[in-house]
C-alpha positions as a Markdown table, in Angstrom:
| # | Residue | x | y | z |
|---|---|---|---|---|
| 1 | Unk | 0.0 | 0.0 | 0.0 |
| 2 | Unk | 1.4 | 3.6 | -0.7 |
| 3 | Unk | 2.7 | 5.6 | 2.1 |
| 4 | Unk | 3.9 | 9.3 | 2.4 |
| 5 | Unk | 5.5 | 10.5 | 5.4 |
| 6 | Unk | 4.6 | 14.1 | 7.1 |
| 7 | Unk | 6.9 | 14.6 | 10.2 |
| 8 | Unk | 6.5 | 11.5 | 11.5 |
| 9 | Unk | 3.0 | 10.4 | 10.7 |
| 10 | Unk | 2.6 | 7.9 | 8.0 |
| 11 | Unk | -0.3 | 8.5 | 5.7 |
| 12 | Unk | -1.6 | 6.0 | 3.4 |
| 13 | Unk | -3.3 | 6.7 | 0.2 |
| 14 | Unk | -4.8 | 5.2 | -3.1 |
| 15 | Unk | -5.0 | 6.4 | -6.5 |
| 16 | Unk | -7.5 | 4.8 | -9.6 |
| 17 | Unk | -8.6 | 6.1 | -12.9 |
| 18 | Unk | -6.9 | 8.6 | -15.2 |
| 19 | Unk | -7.6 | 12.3 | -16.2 |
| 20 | Unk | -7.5 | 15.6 | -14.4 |
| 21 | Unk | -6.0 | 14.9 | -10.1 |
| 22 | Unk | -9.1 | 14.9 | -8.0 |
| 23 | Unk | -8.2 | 14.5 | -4.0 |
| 24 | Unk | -11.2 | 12.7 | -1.8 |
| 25 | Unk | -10.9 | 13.5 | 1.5 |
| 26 | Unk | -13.5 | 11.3 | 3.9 |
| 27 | Unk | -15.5 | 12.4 | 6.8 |
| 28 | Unk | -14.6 | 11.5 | 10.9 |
| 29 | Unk | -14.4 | 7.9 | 11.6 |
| 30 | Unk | -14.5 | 6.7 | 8.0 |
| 31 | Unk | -11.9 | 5.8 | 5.3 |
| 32 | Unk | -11.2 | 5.3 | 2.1 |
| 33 | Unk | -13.6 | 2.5 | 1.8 |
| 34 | Unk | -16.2 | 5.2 | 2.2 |
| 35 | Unk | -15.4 | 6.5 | -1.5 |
| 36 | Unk | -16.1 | 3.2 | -2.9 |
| 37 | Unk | -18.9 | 1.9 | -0.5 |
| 38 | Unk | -20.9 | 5.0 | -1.3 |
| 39 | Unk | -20.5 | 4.7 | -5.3 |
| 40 | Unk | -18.5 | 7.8 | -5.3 |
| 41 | Unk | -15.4 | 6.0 | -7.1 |
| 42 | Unk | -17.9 | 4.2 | -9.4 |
| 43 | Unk | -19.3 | 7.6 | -10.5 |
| 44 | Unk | -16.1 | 9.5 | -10.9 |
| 45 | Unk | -13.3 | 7.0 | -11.4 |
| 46 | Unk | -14.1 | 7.0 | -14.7 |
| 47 | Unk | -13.6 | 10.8 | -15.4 |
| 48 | Unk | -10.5 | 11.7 | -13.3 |
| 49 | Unk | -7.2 | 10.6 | -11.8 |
| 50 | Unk | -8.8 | 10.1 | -7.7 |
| 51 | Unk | -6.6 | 10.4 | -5.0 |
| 52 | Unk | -7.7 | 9.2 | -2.1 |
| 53 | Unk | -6.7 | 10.0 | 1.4 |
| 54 | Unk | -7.2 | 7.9 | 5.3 |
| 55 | Unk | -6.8 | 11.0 | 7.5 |
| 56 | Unk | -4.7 | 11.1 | 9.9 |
| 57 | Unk | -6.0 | 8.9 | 12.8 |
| 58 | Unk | -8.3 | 6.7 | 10.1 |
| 59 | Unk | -8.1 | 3.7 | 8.1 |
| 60 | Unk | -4.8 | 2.4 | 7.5 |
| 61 | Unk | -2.9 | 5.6 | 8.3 |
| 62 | Unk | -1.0 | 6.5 | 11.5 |
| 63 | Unk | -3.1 | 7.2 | 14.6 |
| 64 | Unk | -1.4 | 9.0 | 17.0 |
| 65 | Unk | -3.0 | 9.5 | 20.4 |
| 66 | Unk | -2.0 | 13.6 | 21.0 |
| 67 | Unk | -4.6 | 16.2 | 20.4 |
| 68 | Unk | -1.9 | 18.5 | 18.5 |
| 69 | Unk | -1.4 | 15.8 | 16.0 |
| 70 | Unk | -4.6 | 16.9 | 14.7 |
| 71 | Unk | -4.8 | 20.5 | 14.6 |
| 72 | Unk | -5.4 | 21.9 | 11.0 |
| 73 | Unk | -2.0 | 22.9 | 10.0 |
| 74 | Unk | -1.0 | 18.7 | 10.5 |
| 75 | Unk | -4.1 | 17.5 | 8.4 |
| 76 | Unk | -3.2 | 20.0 | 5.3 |
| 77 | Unk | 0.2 | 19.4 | 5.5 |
| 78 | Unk | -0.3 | 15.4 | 4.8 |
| 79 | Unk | -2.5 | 16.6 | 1.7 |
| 80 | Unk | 0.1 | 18.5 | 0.6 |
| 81 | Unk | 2.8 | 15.7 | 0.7 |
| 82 | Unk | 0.6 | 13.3 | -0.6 |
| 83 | Unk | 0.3 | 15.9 | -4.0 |
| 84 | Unk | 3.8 | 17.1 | -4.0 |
| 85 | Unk | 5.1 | 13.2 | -3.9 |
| 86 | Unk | 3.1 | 12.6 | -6.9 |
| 87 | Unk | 4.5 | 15.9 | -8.2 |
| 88 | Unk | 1.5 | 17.5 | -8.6 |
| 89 | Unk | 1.2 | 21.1 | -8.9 |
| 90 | Unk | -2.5 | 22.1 | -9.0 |
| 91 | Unk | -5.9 | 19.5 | -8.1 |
| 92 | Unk | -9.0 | 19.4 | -8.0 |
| 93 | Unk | -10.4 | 18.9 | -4.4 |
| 94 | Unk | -13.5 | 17.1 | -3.2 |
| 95 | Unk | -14.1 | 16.7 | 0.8 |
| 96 | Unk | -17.0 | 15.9 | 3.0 |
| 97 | Unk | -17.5 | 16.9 | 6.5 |
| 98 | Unk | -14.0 | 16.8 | 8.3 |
| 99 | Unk | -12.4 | 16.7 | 4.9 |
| 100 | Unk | -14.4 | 19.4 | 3.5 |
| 101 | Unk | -12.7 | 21.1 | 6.9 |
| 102 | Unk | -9.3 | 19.8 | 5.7 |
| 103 | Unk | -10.0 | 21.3 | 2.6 |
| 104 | Unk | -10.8 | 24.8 | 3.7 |
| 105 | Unk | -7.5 | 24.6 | 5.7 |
| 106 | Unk | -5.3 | 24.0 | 2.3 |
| 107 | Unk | -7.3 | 27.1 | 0.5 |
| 108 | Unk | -6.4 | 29.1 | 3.8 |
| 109 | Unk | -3.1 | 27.7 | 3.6 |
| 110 | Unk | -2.0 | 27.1 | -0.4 |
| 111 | Unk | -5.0 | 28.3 | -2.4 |
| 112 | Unk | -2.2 | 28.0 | -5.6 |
| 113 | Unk | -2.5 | 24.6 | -5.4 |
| 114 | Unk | -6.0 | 24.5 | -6.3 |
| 115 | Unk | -8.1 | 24.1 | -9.6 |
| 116 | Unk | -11.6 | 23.4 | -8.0 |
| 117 | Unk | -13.1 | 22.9 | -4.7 |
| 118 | Unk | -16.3 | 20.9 | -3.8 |
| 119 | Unk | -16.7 | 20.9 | -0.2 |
| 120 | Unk | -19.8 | 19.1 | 1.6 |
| 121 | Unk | -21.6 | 19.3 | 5.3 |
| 122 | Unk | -18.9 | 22.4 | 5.9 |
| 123 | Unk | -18.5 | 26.1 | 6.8 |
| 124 | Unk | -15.7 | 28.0 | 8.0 |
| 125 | Unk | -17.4 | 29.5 | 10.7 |
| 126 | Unk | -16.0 | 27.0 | 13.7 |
| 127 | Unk | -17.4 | 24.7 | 15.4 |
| 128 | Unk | -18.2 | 23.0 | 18.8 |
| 129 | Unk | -17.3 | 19.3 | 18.4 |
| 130 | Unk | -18.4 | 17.9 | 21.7 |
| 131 | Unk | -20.9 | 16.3 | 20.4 |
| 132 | Unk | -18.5 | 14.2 | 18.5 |
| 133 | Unk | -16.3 | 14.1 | 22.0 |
| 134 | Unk | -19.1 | 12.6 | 23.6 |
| 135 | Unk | -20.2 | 10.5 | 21.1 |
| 136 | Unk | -16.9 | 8.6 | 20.8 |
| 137 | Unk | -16.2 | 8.6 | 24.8 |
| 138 | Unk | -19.3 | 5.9 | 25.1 |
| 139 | Unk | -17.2 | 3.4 | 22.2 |
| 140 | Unk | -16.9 | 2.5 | 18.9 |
| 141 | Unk | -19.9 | 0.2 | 19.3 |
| 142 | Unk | -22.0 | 3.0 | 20.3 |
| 143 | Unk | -20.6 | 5.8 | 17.7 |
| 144 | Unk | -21.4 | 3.4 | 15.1 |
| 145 | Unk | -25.0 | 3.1 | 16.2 |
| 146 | Unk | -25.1 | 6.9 | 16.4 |
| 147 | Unk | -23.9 | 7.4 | 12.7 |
| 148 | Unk | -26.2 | 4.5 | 11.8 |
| 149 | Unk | -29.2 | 6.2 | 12.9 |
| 150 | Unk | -28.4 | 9.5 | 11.5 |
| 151 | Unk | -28.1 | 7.7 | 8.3 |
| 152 | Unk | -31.6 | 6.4 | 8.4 |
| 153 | Unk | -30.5 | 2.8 | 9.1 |
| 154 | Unk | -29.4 | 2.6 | 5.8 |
| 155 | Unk | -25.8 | 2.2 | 5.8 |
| 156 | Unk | -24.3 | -1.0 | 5.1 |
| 157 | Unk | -22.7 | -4.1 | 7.6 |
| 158 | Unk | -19.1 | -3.0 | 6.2 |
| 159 | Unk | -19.7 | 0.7 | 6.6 |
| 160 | Unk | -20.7 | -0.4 | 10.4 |
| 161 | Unk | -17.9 | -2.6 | 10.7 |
| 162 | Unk | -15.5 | -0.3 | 9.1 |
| 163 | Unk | -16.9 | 2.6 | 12.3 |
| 164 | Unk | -16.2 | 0.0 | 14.8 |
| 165 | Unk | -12.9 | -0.3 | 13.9 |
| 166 | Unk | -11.5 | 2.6 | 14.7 |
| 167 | Unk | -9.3 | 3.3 | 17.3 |
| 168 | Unk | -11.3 | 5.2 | 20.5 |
| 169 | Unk | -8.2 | 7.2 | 21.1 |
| 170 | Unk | -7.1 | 8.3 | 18.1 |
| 171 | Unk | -10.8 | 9.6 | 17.4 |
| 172 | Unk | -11.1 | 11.2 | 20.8 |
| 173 | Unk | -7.6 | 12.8 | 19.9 |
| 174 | Unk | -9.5 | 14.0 | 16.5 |
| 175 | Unk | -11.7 | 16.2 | 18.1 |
| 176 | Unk | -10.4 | 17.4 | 21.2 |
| 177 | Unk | -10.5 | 20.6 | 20.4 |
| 178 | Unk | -13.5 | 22.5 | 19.1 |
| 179 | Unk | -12.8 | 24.1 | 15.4 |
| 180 | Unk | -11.8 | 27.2 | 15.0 |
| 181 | Unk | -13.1 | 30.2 | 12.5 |
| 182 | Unk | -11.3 | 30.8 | 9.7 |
| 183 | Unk | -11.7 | 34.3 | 9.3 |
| 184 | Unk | -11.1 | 35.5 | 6.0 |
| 185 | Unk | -11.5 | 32.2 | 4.3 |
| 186 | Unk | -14.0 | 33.2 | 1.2 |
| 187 | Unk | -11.3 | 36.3 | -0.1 |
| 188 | Unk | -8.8 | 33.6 | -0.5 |
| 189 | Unk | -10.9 | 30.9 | -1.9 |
| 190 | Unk | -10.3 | 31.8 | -5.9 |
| 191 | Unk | -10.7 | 29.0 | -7.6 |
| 192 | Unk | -14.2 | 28.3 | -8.7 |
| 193 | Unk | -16.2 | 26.1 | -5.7 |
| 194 | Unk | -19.2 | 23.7 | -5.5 |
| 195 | Unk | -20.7 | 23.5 | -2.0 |
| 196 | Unk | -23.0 | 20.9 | -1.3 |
| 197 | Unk | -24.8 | 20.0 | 2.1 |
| 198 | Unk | -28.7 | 18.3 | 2.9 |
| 199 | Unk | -31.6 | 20.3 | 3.6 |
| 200 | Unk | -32.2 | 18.2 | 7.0 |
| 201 | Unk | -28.6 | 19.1 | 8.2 |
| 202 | Unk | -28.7 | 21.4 | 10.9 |
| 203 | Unk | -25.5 | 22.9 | 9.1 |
| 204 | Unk | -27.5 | 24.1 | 6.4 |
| 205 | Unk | -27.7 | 27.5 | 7.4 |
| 206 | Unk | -23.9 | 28.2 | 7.8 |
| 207 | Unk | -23.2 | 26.5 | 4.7 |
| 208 | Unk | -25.6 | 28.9 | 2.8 |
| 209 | Unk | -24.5 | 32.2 | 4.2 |
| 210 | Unk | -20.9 | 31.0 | 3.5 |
| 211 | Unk | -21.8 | 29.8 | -0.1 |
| 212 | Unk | -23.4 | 33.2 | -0.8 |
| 213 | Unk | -19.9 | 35.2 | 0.5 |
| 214 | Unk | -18.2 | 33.0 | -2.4 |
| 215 | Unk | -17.8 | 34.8 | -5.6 |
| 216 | Unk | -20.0 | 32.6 | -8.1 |
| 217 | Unk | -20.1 | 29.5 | -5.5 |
| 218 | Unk | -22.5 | 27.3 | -6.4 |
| 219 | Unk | -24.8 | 25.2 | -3.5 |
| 220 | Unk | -26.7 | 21.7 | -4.2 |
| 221 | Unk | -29.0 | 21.2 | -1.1 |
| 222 | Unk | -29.9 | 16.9 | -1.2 |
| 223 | Unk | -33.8 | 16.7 | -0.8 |
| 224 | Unk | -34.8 | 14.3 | 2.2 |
| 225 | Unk | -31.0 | 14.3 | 3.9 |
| 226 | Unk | -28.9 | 14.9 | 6.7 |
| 227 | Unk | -25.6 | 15.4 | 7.4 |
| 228 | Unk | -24.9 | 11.5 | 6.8 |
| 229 | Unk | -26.9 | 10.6 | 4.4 |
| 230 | Unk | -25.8 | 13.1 | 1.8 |
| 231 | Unk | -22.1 | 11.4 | 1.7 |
| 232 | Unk | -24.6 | 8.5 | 0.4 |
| 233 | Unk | -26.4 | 10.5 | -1.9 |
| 234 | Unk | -23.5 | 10.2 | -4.8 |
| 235 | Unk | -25.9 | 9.4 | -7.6 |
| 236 | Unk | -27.6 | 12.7 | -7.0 |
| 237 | Unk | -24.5 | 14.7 | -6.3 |
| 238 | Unk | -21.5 | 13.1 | -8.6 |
| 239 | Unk | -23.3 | 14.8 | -11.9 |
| 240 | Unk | -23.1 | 18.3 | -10.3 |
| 241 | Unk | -19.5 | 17.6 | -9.1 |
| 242 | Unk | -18.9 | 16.7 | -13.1 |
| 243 | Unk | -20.4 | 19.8 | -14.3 |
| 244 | Unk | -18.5 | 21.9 | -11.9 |
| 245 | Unk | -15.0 | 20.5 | -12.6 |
| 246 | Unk | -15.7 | 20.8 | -16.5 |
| 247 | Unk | -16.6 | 24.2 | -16.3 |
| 248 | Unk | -13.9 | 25.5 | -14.0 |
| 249 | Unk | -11.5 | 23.6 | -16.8 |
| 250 | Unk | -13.0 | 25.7 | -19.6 |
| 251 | Unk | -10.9 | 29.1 | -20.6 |
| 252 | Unk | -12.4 | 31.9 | -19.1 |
| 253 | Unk | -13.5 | 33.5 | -22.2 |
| 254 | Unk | -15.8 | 30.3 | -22.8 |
C-alpha cells in the first residue's frame, strides 16, 4: 500500500482512474472505503485521476494519540505531501465533512495549489465538536450506532464494521479541540467552488450564508437528507461535481 510520510506520521493513500488529479478526503471515523462503499469512485473514477486519502487517525494511516497531532495545519500538510510526492502542482479537491474542513484549511493555507473545490456538510465558521467528544467517549460500538441512525439505518454491515474499527483514542484525539473560524477564508478561496450540504442538516444554514460570500459559488441542497446521508447520496451529487470541474477547466472566455 502507498505511504507518504509528514513529520512522523505515516499517511496511506490510493489512487485509480486517469484524467485531471481529483483528491477525496472522507469524513470523521471513515476511510477510504467510504469513497467506494458509497458509489463515489464508481461515478467519478471514470472521469478523473482520484486520489484518495485515510486521515490522519483513520483507516490504514498512523493514529497517533496527542490532540496536537490533529490541529489543521498537520491535516493540510499530509495533503500537501501526498500531491507534492506525486508531483503535482494544481488539483481538483473534493471533501465531506472533516475533509471538507481539511479542505478549507489547504485554500487558507495554499490556495495556488487548487483548480476546483467541492466541499460538503462544511462552513468555515467553527465549530463545537463535543458532540463528537461525547459520542466517541461511550465506544466505537456505540458511535457506530449513532452514525447508523443519523443515516436512516441505511448504511451497510461494512460501513458499520469499518466505524467499529476505529481506534477510541485516536478519534477522541481527532476532536479534542473545538474548530476554530477561519476568518477570511472566502477572499482567498479563488478558484471556482461547489458546495454541497442536505436540507435536514442542521448545518444548512452556515453552509448557505458561507456559499453566498463566495464569488460565483454554487450550493446543491440533497432533498430528504442529513448530514450522513448526503455522503450516500452520490448518484444525486456526482453529476453536479462533473459539471463543476468541466466548467472550471474551460478558458475563461468560454
Amino acid at each position: 500500500m502507498p505511504y507518504v510520510v509528514n513529520h512522523p506520521v505515516k499517511i496511506h493513500f490510493q489512487q485509480i482512474g486517469e484524467g485531471p488529479p481529483l483528491v477525496l478526503q472522507h469524513g470523521f471515523s471513515d476511510s477510504i472505503s467510504g469513497w467506494y462503499e458509497a458509489g463515489w469512485v464508481k461515478r467519478l473514477g471514470r472521469h478523473f485521476r482520484l486520489i484518495m486519502i485515510d486521515a490522519r487517525g483513520h483507516g490504514f494511516s498512523d493514529k497517533p494519540h496527542s490532540p496536537t497531532a490533529y490541529e489543521l495545519a498537520h491535516r493540510v500538510a499530509d495533503i500537501l505531501t501526498v500531491i507534492d510526492t506525486l508531483g503535482l502542482e494544481r488539483v481538483h479537491y473534493l471533501g465531506y465533512s472533516m475533509g471538507g474542513w481539511i479542505g478549507l484549511g489547504l485554500a487558507d493555507a495554499a490556495p495556488h495549489r487548487l483548480l476546483s473545490m467541492a466541499l460538503g456538510g462544511i462552513h468555515p465558521y467553527g465549530q463545537d465538536m463535543s458532540h463528537y467528544r461525547i459520542g466517541v467517549a461511550g465506544g466505537m460500538s456505540r458511535w457506530a450506532r449513532l452514525v447508523q441512525q443519523a443515516a436512516g439505518g441505511h448504511m451497510t454491515d461494512s460501513g458499520i464494521r469499518r466505524i467499529q474499527a476505529n481506534d477510541p483514542q485516536a478519534l477522541a484525539a481527532a476532536v479534542a479541540y473545538d474548530r476554530p473560524a477561519l476568518a477570511g477564508i472566502a477572499s482567498k478561496l479563488h478558484c471556482p467552488c461547489l458546495m454541497f450540504v442536505g436540507e435536514n442538516d442542521p448545518l444548512l444554514p452556515q453552509v448557505e450564508r458561507f456559499s453566498s460570500e463566495l464569488p460565483e459559488a454554487r450550493l446543491v441542497r440533497i432533498d430528504n437528507a442529513d448530514h450522513v446521508q448526503t455522503f450516500y447520496a452520490a448518484k444525486r451529487l456526482a453529476p453536479a461535481i462533473l459539471a463543476h470541474i468541466k466548467r472550471s477547466e474551460m478558458p475563461a472566455s468560454v
